[in-house]
NUMARDREN-597368 format. One line per 8 residues: number of its first residue (from 1); their letters; for each residue x, y, z of N, C-alpha, C. Coordinates in nm, 2 decimals, decimal comma, always signed. Layout:
N
NUM) a) X:Y:Z:X:Y:Z:X:Y:Z; ... $
END
This chain:
122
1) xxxxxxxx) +5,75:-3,48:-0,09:+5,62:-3,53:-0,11:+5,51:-3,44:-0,04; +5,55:-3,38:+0,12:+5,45:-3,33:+0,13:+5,42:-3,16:+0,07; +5,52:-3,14:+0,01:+5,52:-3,02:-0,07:+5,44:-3,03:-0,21; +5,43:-3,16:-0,30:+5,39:-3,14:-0,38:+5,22:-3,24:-0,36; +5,21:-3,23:-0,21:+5,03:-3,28:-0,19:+4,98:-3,16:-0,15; +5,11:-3,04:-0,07:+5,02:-2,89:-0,06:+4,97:-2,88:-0,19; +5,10:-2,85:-0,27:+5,07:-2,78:-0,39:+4,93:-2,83:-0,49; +4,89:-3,01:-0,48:+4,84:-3,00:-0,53:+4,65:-2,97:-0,46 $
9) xxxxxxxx) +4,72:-2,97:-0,33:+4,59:-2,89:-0,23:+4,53:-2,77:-0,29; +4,64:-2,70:-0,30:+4,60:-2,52:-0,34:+4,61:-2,52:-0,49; +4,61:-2,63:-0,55:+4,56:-2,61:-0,75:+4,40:-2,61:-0,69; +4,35:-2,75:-0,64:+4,24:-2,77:-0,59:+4,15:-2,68:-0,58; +4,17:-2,61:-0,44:+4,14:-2,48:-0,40:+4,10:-2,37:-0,50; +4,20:-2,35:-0,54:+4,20:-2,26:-0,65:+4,11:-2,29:-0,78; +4,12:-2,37:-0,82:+4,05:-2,42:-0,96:+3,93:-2,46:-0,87; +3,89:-2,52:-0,77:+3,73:-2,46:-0,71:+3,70:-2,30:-0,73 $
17) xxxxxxxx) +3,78:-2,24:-0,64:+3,72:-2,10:-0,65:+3,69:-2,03:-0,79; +3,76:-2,10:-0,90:+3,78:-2,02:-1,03:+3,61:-2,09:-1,06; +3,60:-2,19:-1,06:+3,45:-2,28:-1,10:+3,37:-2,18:-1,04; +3,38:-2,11:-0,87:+3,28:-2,09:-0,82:+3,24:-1,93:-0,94; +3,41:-1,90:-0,95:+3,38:-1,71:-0,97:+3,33:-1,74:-1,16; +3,35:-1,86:-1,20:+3,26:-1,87:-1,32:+3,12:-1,89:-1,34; +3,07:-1,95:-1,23:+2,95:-1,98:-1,24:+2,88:-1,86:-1,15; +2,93:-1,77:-1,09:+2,88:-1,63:-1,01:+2,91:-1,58:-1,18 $
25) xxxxxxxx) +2,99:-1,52:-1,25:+3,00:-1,45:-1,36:+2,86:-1,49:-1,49; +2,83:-1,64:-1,49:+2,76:-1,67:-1,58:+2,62:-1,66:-1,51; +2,57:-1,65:-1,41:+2,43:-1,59:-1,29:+2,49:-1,48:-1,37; +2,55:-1,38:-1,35:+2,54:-1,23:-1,33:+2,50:-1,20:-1,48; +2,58:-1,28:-1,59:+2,54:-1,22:-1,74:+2,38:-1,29:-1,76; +2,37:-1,40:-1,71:+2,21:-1,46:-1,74:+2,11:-1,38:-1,65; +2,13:-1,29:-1,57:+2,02:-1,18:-1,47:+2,05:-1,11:-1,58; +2,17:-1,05:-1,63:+2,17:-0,87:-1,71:+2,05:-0,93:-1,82 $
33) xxxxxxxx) +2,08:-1,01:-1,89:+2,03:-1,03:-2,02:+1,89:-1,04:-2,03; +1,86:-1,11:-1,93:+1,70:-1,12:-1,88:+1,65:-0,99:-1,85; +1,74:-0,89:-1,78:+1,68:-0,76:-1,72:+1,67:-0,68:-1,86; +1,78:-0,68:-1,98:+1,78:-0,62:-2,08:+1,64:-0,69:-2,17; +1,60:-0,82:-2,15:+1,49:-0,86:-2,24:+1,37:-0,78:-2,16; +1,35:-0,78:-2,03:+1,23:-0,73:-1,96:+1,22:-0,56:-1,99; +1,34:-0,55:-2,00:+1,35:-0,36:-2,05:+1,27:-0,35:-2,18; +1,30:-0,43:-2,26:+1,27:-0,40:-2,41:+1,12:-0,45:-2,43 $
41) xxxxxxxx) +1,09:-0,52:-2,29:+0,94:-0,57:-2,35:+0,85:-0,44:-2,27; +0,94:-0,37:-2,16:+0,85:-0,23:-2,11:+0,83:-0,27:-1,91; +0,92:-0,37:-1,89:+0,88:-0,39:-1,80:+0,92:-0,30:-1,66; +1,05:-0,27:-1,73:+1,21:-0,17:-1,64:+1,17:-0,08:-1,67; +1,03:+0,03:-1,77:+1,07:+0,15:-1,82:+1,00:+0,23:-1,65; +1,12:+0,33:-1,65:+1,14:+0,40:-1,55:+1,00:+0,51:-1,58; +0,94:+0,56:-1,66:+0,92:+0,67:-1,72:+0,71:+0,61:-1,70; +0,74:+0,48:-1,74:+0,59:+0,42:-1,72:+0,57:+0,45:-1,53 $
49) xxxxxxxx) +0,64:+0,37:-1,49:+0,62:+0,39:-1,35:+0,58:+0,45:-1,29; +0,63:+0,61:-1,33:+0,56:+0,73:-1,30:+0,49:+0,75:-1,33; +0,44:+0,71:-1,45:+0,31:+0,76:-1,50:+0,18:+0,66:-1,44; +0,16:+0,55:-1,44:+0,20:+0,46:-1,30:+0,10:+0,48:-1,19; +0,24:+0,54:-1,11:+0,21:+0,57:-0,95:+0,09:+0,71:-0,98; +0,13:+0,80:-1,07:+0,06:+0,92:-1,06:-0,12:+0,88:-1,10; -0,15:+0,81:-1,18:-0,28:+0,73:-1,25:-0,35:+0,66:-1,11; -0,28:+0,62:-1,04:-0,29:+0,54:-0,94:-0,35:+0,60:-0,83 $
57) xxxxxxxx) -0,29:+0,76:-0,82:-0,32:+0,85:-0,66:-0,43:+0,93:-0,75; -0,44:+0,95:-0,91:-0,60:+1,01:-0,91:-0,69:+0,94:-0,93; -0,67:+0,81:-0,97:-0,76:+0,68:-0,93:-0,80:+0,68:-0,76; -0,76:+0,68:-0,69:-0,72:+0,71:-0,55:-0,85:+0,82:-0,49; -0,81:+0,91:-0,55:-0,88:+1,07:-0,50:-0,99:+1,04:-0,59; -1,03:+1,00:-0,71:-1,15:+0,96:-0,78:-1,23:+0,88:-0,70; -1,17:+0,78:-0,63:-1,27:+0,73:-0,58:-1,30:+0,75:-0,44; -1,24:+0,82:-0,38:-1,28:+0,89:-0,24:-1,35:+1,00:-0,26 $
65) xxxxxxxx) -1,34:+1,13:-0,37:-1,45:+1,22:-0,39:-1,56:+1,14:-0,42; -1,59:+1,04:-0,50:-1,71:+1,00:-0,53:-1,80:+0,90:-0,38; -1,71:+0,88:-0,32:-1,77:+0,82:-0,16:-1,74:+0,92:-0,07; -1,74:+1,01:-0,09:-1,72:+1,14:-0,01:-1,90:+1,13:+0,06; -1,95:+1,12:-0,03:-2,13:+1,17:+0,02:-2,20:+1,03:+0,15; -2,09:+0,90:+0,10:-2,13:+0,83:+0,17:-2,07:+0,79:+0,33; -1,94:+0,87:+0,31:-1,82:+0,87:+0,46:-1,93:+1,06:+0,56; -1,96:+1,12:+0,46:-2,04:+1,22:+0,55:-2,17:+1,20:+0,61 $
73) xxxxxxxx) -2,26:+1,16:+0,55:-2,37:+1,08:+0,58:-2,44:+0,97:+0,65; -2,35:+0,84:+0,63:-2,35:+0,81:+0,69:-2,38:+0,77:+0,91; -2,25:+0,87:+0,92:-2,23:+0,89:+1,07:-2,39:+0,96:+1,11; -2,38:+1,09:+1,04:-2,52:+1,12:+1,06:-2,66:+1,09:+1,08; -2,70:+0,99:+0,97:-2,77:+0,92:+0,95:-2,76:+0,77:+1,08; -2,69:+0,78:+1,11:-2,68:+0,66:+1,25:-2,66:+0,73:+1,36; -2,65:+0,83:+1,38:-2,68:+0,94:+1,50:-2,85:+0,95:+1,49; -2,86:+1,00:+1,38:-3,02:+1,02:+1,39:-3,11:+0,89:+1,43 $
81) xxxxxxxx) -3,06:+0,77:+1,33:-3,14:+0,64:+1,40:-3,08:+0,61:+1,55; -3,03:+0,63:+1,62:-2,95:+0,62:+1,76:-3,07:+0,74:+1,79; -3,11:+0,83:+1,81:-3,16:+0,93:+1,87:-3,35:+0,88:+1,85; -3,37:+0,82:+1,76:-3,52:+0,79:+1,72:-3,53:+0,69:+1,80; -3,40:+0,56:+1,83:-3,45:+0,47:+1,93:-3,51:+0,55:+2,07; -3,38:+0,63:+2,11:-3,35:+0,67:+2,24:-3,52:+0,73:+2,29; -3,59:+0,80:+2,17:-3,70:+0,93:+2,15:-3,78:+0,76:+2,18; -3,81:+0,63:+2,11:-3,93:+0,60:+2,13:-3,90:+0,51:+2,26 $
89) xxxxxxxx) -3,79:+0,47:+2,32:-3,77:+0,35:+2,48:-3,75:+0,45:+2,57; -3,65:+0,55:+2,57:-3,62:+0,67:+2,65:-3,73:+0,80:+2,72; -3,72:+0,84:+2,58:-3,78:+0,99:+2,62:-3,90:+0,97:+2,60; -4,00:+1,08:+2,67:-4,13:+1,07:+2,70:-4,19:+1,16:+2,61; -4,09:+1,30:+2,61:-4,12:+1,39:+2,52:-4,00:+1,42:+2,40; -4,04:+1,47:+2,32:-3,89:+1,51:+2,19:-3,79:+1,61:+2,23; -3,67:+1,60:+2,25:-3,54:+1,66:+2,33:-3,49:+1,73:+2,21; -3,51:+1,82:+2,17:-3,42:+1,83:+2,02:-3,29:+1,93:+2,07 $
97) xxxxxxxx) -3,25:+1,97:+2,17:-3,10:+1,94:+2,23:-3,03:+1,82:+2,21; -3,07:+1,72:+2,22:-3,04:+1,60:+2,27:-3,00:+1,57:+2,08; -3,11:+1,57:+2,02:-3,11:+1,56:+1,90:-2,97:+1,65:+1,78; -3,00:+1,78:+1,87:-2,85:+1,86:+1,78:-2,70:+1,78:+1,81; -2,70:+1,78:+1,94:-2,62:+1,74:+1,96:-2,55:+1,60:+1,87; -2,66:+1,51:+1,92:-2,62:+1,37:+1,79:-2,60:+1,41:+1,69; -2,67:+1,49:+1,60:-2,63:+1,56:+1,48:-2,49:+1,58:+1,44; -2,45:+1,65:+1,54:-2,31:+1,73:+1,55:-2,23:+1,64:+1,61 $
105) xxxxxxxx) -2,21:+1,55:+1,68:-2,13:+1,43:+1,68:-2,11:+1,35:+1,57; -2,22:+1,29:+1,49:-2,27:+1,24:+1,38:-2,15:+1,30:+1,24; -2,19:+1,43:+1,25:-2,09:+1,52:+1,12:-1,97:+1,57:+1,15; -1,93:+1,55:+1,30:-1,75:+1,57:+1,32:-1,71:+1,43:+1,33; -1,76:+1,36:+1,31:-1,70:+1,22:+1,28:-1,69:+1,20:+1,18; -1,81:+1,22:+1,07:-1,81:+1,18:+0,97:-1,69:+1,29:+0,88; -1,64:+1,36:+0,91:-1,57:+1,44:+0,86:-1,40:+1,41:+0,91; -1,42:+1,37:+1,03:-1,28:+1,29:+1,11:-1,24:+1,19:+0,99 $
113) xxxxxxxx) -1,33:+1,08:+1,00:-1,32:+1,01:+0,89:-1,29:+1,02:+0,76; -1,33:+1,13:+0,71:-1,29:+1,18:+0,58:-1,18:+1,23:+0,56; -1,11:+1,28:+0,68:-0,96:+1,34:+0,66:-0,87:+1,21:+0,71; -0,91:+1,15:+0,79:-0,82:+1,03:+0,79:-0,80:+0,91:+0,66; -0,92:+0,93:+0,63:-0,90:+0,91:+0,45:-0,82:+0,92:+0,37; -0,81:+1,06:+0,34:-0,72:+1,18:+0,29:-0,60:+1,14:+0,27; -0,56:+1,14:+0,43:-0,42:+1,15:+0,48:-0,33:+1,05:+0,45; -0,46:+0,87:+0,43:-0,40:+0,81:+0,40:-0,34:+0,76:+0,24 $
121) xx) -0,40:+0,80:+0,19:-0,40:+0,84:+0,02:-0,21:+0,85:-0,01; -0,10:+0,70:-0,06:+0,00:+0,80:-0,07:+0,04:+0,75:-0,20 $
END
Protein backbone atom coordinates (compact mmCIF):
# COMPACT_ATOMS: atom_id res chain seq x y z
CA UNK A 1 0.00 0.00 0.00
CA UNK A 2 2.58 2.31 0.79
CA UNK A 3 4.30 1.62 -2.47
CA UNK A 4 1.51 2.18 -4.54
CA UNK A 5 0.62 5.92 -2.51
CA UNK A 6 4.53 6.69 -3.50
CA UNK A 7 3.86 5.70 -6.84
CA UNK A 8 0.88 7.54 -7.11
CA UNK A 9 2.96 10.55 -5.34
CA UNK A 10 5.47 10.69 -8.22
CA UNK A 11 2.59 10.31 -11.24
CA UNK A 12 1.45 13.53 -9.29
CA UNK A 13 4.64 15.17 -9.35
CA UNK A 14 5.41 14.38 -12.53
CA UNK A 15 2.19 15.13 -14.47
CA UNK A 16 2.56 18.62 -12.42
CA UNK A 17 5.86 19.22 -13.86
CA UNK A 18 4.70 18.14 -17.38
CA UNK A 19 1.60 20.94 -16.91
CA UNK A 20 4.33 23.33 -15.68
CA UNK A 21 6.89 22.48 -18.82
CA UNK A 22 3.57 22.84 -21.07
CA UNK A 23 2.53 25.91 -20.12
CA UNK A 24 6.48 27.38 -20.11
CA UNK A 25 6.42 25.76 -23.88
CA UNK A 26 3.03 27.50 -24.83
CA UNK A 27 4.57 31.32 -23.08
CA UNK A 28 7.62 30.59 -25.21
CA UNK A 29 5.69 29.88 -28.72
CA UNK A 30 3.04 32.89 -27.74
CA UNK A 31 6.41 35.50 -27.11
CA UNK A 32 8.07 33.96 -30.58
CA UNK A 33 4.84 34.60 -32.55
CA UNK A 34 4.24 37.98 -31.22
CA UNK A 35 8.06 38.90 -31.78
CA UNK A 36 7.58 37.40 -35.39
CA UNK A 37 4.24 39.77 -35.80
CA UNK A 38 6.25 42.91 -34.34
CA UNK A 39 9.19 41.98 -36.89
CA UNK A 40 6.87 42.09 -39.85
CA UNK A 41 5.08 45.21 -38.73
CA UNK A 42 9.04 46.88 -38.53
CA UNK A 43 9.33 46.97 -35.05
CA UNK A 44 12.59 44.31 -34.54
CA UNK A 45 14.10 45.66 -37.88
CA UNK A 46 17.63 45.75 -36.86
CA UNK A 47 18.77 47.91 -39.89
CA UNK A 48 16.01 50.84 -38.84
CA UNK A 49 17.69 51.12 -35.55
CA UNK A 50 20.67 52.23 -36.98
CA UNK A 51 19.48 54.33 -39.05
CA UNK A 52 17.72 55.46 -35.88
CA UNK A 53 20.43 56.05 -33.47
CA UNK A 54 22.54 57.67 -36.37
CA UNK A 55 19.46 60.47 -37.30
CA UNK A 56 19.31 60.88 -33.72
CA UNK A 57 23.24 62.08 -32.98
CA UNK A 58 22.88 64.54 -36.15
CA UNK A 59 19.71 65.72 -34.80
CA UNK A 60 21.94 66.01 -31.70
CA UNK A 61 24.91 68.08 -33.24
CA UNK A 62 22.15 70.10 -35.31
CA UNK A 63 20.96 71.40 -32.53
CA UNK A 64 24.00 72.24 -30.44
CA UNK A 65 25.73 73.95 -33.69
CA UNK A 66 22.67 76.01 -33.93
CA UNK A 67 22.91 77.05 -29.93
CA UNK A 68 26.42 77.21 -30.24
CA UNK A 69 26.12 81.27 -30.49
CA UNK A 70 23.96 81.13 -27.47
CA UNK A 71 26.38 78.71 -24.93
CA UNK A 72 29.35 81.38 -26.23
CA UNK A 73 27.77 84.55 -25.50
CA UNK A 74 26.01 84.17 -23.19
CA UNK A 75 28.80 83.76 -20.21
CA UNK A 76 30.24 86.86 -21.78
CA UNK A 77 27.52 88.89 -21.94
CA UNK A 78 27.01 88.24 -17.92
CA UNK A 79 30.56 88.94 -17.26
CA UNK A 80 30.10 92.21 -18.95
CA UNK A 81 26.69 92.92 -16.96
CA UNK A 82 28.69 91.68 -13.64
CA UNK A 83 31.50 94.27 -14.46
CA UNK A 84 28.87 97.42 -15.32
CA UNK A 85 27.42 96.72 -11.84
CA UNK A 86 30.81 96.44 -10.21
CA UNK A 87 31.86 100.08 -12.65
CA UNK A 88 28.60 101.93 -11.27
CA UNK A 89 28.55 100.62 -6.83
CA UNK A 90 32.43 99.83 -6.96
CA UNK A 91 34.67 101.73 -9.05
CA UNK A 92 35.07 105.34 -9.07
CA UNK A 93 36.88 105.26 -12.27
CA UNK A 94 36.68 102.63 -15.49
CA UNK A 95 39.25 99.58 -14.79
CA UNK A 96 39.36 98.11 -18.19
CA UNK A 97 41.91 95.42 -16.74
CA UNK A 98 39.39 94.52 -14.53
CA UNK A 99 37.08 94.49 -17.57
CA UNK A 100 39.44 92.08 -19.88
CA UNK A 101 39.76 90.00 -17.54
CA UNK A 102 35.83 89.34 -17.02
CA UNK A 103 35.81 89.07 -20.65
CA UNK A 104 38.20 86.27 -20.67
CA UNK A 105 36.64 84.46 -17.77
CA UNK A 106 33.28 85.03 -19.50
CA UNK A 107 34.71 83.20 -22.98
CA UNK A 108 36.70 80.24 -21.23
CA UNK A 109 33.63 79.33 -19.68
CA UNK A 110 31.59 79.76 -22.21
CA UNK A 111 33.69 77.55 -24.31
CA UNK A 112 34.13 74.95 -21.18
CA UNK A 113 30.57 74.68 -21.57
CA UNK A 114 30.55 74.04 -25.13
CA UNK A 115 32.91 71.16 -24.92
CA UNK A 116 31.21 69.60 -22.06
CA UNK A 117 28.36 69.69 -24.41
CA UNK A 118 30.12 67.98 -27.05
CA UNK A 119 31.33 65.34 -25.01
CA UNK A 120 28.13 64.61 -23.85
CA UNK A 121 26.47 63.99 -27.20
CA UNK A 122 26.44 59.92 -27.46
Amino acid sequence: MLENKKSTDTDKNMNGKNIEKENIDEEEKRKKRIYEIEKKLGRHNENEKKNRKRNNKIIKYFALATNMVYILSVPVLLMLGFYMLLKKFLFKTDQPIVLVILLVIGAVSGYWSLIKQINNIK
